[in-house]
C-alpha positions as CSV (number, residue, x, y, z in Angstrom):
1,X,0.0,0.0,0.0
2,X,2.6,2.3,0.8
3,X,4.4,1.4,-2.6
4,X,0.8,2.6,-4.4
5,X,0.6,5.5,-2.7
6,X,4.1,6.6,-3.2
7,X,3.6,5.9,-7.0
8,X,0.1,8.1,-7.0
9,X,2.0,10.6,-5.3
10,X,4.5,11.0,-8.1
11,X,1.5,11.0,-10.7
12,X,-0.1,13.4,-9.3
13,X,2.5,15.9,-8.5
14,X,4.1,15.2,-11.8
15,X,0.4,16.1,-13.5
16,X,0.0,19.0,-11.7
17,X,3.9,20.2,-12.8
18,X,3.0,19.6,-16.6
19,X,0.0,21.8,-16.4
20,X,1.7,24.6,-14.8
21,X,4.3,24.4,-17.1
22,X,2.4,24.6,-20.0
23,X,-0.3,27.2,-18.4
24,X,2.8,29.2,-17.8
25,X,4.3,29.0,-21.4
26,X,1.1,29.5,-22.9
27,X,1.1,33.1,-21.1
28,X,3.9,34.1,-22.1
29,X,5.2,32.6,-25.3
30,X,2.0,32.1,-27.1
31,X,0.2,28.8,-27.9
32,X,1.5,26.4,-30.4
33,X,4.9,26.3,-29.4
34,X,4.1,26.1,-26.0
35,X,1.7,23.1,-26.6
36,X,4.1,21.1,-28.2
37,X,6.7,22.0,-25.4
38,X,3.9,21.0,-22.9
39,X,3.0,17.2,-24.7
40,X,6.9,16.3,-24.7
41,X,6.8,17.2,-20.7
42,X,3.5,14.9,-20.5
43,X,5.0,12.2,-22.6
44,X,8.2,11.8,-20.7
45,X,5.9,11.9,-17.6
46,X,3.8,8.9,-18.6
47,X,7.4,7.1,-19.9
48,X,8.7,7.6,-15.8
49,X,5.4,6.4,-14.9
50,X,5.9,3.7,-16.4
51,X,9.0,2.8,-15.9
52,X,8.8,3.5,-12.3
53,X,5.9,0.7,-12.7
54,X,7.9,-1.5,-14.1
55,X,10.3,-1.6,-11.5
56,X,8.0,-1.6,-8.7
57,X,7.2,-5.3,-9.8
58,X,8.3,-8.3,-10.1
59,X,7.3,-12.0,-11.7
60,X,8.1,-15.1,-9.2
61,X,7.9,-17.9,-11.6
62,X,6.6,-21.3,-10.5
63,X,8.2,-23.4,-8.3
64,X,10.0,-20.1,-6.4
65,X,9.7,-17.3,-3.8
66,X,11.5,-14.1,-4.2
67,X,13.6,-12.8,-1.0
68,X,14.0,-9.4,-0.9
69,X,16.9,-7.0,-0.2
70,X,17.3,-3.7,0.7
71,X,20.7,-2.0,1.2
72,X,21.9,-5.3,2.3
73,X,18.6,-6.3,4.9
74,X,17.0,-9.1,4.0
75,X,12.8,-8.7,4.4
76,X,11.4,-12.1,6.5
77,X,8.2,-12.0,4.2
78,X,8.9,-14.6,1.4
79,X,7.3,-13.7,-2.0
80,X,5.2,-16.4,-3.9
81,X,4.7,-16.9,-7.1
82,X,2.9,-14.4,-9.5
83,X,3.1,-10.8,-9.7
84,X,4.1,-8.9,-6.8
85,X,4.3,-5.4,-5.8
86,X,7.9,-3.9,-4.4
87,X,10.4,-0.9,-3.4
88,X,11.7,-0.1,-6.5
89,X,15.0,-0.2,-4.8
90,X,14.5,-3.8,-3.3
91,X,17.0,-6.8,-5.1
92,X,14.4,-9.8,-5.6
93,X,16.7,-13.2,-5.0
94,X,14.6,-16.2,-6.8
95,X,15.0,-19.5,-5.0
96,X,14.0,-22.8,-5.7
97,X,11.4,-24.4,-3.7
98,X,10.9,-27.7,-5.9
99,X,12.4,-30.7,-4.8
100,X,16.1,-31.1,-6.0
101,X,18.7,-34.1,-6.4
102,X,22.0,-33.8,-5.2
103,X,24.4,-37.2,-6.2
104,X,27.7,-38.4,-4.8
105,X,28.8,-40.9,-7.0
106,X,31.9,-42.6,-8.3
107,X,30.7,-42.7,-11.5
108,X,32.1,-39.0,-13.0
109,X,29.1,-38.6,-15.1
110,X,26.6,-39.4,-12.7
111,X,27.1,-36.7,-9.6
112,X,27.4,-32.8,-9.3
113,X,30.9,-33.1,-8.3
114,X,33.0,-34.6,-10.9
115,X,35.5,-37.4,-10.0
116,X,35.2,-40.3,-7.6
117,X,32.3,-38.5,-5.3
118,X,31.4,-41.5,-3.5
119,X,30.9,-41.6,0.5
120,X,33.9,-43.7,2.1
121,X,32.4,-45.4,5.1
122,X,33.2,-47.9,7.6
123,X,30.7,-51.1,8.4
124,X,30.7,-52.4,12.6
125,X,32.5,-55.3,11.5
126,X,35.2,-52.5,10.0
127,X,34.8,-52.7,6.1
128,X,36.1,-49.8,4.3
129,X,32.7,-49.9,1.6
130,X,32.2,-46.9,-1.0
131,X,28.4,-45.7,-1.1
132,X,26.8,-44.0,-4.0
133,X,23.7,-42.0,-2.6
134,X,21.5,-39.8,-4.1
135,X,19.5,-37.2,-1.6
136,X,15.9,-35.9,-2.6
137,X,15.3,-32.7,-0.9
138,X,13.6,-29.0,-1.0
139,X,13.7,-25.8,0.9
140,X,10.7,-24.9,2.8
141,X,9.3,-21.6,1.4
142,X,8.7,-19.3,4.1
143,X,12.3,-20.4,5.6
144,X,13.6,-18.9,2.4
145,X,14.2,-15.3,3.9
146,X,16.5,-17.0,6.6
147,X,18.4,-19.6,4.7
148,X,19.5,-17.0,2.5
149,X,20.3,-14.4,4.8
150,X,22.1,-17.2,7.5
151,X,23.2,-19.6,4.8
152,X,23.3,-18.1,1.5
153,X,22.4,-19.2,-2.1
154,X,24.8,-21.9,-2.0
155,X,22.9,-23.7,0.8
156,X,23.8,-26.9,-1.2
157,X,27.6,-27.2,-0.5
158,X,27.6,-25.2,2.9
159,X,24.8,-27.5,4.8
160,X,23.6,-30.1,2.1
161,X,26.7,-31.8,1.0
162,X,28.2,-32.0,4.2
163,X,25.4,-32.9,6.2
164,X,24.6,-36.1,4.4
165,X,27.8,-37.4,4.3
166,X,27.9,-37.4,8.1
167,X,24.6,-38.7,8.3
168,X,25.6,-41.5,5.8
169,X,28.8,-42.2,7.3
170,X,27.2,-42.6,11.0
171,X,24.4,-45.0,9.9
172,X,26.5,-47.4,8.2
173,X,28.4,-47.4,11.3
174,X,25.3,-49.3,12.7
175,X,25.4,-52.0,9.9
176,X,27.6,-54.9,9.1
177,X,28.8,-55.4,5.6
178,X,26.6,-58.3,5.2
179,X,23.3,-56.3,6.3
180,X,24.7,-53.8,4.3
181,X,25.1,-55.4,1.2
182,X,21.9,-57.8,1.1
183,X,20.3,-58.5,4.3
184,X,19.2,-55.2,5.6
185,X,19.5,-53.2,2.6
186,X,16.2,-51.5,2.0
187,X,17.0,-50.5,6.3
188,X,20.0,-48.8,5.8
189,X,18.5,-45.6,3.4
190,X,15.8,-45.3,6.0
191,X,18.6,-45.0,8.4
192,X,20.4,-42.5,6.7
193,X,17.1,-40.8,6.2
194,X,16.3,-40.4,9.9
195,X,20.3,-39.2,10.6
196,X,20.2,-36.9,7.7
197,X,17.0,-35.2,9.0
198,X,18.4,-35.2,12.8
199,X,21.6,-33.6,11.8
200,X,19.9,-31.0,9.4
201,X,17.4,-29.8,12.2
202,X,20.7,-29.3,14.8
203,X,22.6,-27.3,12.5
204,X,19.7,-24.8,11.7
205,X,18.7,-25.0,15.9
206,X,21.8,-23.8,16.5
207,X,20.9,-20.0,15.2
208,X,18.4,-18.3,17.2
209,X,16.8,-17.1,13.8
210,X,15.6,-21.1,13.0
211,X,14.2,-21.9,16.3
212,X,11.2,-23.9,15.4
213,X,11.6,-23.5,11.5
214,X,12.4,-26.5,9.3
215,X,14.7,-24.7,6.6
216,X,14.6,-28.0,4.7
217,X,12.9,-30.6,3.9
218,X,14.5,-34.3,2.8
219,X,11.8,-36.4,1.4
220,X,14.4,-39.6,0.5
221,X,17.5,-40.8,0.6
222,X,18.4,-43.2,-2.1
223,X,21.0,-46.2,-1.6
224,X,22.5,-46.7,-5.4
225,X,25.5,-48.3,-5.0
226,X,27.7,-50.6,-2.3
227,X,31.4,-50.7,-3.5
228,X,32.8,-54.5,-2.1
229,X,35.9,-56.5,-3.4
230,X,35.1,-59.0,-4.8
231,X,36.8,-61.4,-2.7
232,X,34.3,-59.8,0.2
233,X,31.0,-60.0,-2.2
234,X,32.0,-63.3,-3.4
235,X,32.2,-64.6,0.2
236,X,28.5,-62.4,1.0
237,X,27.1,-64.8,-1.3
238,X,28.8,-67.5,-1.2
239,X,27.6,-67.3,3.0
240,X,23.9,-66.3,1.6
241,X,23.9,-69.0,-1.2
242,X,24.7,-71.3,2.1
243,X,22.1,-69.8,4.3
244,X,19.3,-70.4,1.8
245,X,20.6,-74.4,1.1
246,X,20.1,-74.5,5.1
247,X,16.8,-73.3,5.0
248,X,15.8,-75.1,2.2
249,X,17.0,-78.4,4.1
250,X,15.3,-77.4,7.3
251,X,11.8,-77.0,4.8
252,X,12.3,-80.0,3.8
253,X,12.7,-81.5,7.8
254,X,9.7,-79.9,8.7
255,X,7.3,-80.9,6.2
256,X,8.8,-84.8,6.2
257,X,8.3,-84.2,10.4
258,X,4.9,-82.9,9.9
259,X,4.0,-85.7,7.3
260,X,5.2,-88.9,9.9
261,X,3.3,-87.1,12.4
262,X,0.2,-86.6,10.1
263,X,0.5,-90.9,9.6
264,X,1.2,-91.6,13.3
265,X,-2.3,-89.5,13.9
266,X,-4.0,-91.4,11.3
267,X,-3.0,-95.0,12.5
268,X,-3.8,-94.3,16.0
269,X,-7.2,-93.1,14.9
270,X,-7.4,-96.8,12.8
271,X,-6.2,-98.6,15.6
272,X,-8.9,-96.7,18.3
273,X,-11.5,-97.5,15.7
274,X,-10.3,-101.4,15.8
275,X,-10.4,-101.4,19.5
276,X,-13.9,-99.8,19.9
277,X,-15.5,-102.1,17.3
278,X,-13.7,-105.4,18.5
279,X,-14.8,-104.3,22.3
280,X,-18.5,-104.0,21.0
281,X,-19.0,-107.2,18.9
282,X,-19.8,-110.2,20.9
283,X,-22.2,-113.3,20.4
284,X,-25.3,-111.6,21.2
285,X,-25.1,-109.4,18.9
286,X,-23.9,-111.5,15.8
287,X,-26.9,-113.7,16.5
288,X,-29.3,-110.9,16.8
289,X,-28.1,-109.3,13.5
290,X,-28.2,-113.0,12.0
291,X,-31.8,-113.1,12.8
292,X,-32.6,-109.6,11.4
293,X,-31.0,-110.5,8.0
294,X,-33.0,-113.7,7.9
295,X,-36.2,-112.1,8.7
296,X,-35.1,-109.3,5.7
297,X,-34.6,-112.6,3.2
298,X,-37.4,-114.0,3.6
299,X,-39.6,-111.1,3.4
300,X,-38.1,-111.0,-0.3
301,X,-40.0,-111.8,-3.4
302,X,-36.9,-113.6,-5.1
303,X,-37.2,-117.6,-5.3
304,X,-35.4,-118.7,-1.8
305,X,-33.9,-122.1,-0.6
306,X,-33.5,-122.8,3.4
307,X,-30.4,-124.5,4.7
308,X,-30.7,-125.4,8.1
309,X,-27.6,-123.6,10.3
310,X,-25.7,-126.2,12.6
311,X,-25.6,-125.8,16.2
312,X,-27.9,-124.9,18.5
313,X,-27.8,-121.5,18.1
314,X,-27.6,-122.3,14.0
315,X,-29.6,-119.7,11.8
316,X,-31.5,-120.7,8.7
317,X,-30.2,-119.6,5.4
318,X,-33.1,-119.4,2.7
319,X,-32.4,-119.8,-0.8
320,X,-34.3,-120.1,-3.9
321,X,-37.4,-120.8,-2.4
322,X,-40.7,-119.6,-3.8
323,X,-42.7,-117.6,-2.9
């Protein structure tokens, strides 16, 4: 607001200028000369208008905020994207709030510095292994005004850079080569992840001006590489290959154990079926189901012939005999 009524100010009192000028020249000089004289004074007014309109704003393309300085004092407001209104005298710093990739790598073509980049860190069990990492990360907007007044534009090799390479660094500590390598691979980048976001948040803490401000945000840290000799990897998987055989045997045991068990189960239940049907049979009953399946034949329309049974307790068979 104050910036709009600064610029009406200069309008107006420009306006009122021209029209004294050319009241005053019309007086005394006449009037076409004077009117000409008094549209070149209008027309270089509306030209500084313009120009002081011009530079009173600026575009923040997407993806940005603008920090502004004045005579070296950086403003805490962040500007967003769009067209915004400012001191003519302010410098507008663009900064990048998108998320950016930095790479360490020791492939030359691969990270942002050239060369053998790649972190040299130690395992527990004391390998030397060389990590490839790429970190995913953005700065928070409204922090912007701080990280470039505390930090600078270069915020990348002053707290980035450093930073991860510490945070990588102390979370293999934490993992044996093994783990490392194949075993607890996809724990190791969340790991580094938590470190890296620890160790970020204490270096910004330790300015008054960050208390409670984030700065930046990581959203990933991406394991791309674990450099091993080959007699070391060879051995990783030759332990693995091992470990996977034993497995694989003790499968094997388990289903052939849970197989004899599932046979011992089913011959007991046989052998209790044997007992309780050999316990409930006895003479009685094998004459008394003798009699009910002679009683059933002869009830039957087929021709029947009777065989006496021997004994005294002998049934009688039928067979053949009419009806």
């Amino acid at each position: 607001m104050i910036y709009f009524a600064l610029l009406a100010a200069i309008v107006a009192i420009g306006l009122k200028w021209s029209a004294r000028s050319i009241s005053r020249n019309l007086m005394v000089q006449g009037s076409q000369g004077p009117a000409q004289l008094g549209g070149i004074s209008t027309g270089l007014l509306v030209v500084a208008v313009v120009l002081l309109a011009v530079s009173s704003t600026v575009i923040i393309p997407a993806g940005h905020v603008g920090v502004q300085v004045l005579f070296g004092k950086v403003n805490p407001r962040a500007l967003t994207e769009g067209i915004q209104i400012i001191n003519p005298l302010v410098e507008v710093q663009q900064m990048s709030v998108r998320t950016e990739t930095y790479t360490m790598s020791a492939t030359a073509t691969e990270g942002q510095v050239r060369g053998d980049d790649s972190i040299q860190a130690l395992s527990s069990d004391g390998l030397l292994m060389p990590l490839d990492i790429t970190i995913a990360f953005r700065l928070v907007g409204g922090d912007a005004p701080r990280v470039y007044r505390d930090i600078g534009a270069d915020y990348v090799d002053k707290i980035i850079r450093p930073a991860s390479r510490t945070a990588v660094r102390e979370a293999i500590a934490g993992f044996t080569a093994q783990e490392a390598y194949a075993t607890k691979r996809e724990a190791l980048p969340l790991k580094m992840h938590e470190l890296l976001t620890e160790r970020m948040r204490s270096l910004l803490e330790q300015r008054e001006d960050f208390k409670g401000a984030a700065g930046f945000l990581i959203d990933q840290v991406m394991l791309r590489n674990i450099q091993l000799p080959a007699k070391v990897k060879n051995a990783i998987e030759a332990k693995l290959e091992a470990a996977q055989q034993a497995e694989q045997m003790q499968f094997v045991l388990d289903k052939e154990r849970q197989e004899a068990e599932r046979k011992r189960i089913e011959a007991r239940g046989v052998s209790d079926f044997q007992t309780i049907v050999s316990q409930s049979i006895n003479a009685n009953l094998l004459q008394w189901k003798g009699i009910e399946a002679t009683e059933t034949l002869a009830k039957s329309p087929n021709a029947k012939m009777v065989l006496i049974g021997g004994g005294k307790n002998g049934l009688p068979v039928i067979l053949n005999a009419d009806k």
